[in-house]
C-alpha positions in Angstrom: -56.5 66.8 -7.9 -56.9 65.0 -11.3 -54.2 65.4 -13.6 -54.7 63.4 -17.5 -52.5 63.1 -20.4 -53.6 62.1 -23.7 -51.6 59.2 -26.3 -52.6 59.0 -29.7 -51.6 56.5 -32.4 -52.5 55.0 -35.8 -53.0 51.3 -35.9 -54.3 48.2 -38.7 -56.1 44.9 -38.4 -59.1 42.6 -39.5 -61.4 41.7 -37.5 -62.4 38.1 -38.7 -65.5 37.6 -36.7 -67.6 41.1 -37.8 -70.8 41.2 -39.0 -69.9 43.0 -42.3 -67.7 41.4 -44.5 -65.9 44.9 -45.4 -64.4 44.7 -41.8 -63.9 40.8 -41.5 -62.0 40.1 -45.1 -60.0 43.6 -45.6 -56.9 45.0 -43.9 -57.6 48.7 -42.3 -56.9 50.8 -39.6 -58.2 53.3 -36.8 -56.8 56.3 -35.3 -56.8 55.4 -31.4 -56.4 57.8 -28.3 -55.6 56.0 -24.8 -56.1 59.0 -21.9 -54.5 58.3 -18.6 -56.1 60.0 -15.5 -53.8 60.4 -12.2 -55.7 61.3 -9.1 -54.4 62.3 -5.6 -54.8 64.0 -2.5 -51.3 64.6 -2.1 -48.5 66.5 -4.3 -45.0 65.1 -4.4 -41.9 67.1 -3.6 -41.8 68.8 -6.4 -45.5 69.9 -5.7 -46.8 67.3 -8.7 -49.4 64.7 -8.6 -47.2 63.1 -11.1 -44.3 64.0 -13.2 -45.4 63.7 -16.9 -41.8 63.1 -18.4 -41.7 60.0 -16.6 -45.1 59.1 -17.7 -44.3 59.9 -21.0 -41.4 57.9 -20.9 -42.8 55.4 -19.1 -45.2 55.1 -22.0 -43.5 55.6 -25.1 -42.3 51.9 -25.4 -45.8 51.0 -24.9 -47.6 53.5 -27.8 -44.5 53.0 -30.2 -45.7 49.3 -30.4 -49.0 50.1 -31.6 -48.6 53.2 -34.0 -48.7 52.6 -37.4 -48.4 49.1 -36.9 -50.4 45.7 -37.8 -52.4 43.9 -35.3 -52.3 40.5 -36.1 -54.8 37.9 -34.5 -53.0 34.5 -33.6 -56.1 32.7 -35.1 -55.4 33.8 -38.5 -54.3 31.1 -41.2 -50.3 31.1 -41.1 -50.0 31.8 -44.3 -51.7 35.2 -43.7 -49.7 36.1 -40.8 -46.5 35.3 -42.6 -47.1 37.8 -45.2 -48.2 40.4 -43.2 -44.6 39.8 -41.3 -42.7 39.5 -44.6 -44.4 43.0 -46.0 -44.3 45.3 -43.1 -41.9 45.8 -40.6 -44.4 47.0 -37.8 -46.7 43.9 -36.9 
């Protein structure tokens, strides 16, 4: 049995080394989905392949990082990265 769950978040960044310079010299963002797939043979005691609260939980931490947050390459000039910690909260 195959059970999957589905995470969805928003997320920013520049990607320096792109082709186009649209991507490489501007700040956007993507919507992202992440899908985890649990497989077994068995069920546990309560007749689950796996308990989704604790995935969720387990998770949360993890997606709440990303959502509507900036993705900031370490490679970028310091001055950059400062600003984009000085203006937004989520980076």
């Amino acid at each position: 049995m195959i059970i999957r769950k589905l995470f969805k978040f928003e997320n920013a960044h520049v990607v320096r080394g792109c082709s186009t310079i649209r991507c490489r010299s501007s700040l956007h963002g993507h919507s992202y989905k992440v899908e985890l797939l649990f497989s077994s043979n068995f069920l546990d005691n309560g007749q689950m392949v796996y308990d989704f609260g604790l995935m969720k939980q387990n998770m949360k931490a993890i997606i709440d990082s990303f959502d509507h947050s900036i993705a900031i390459w370490n490679g970028d000039e310091s001055e950059y990265i400062e600003d984009m910690k000085k203006h937004s909260d989520r980076w």
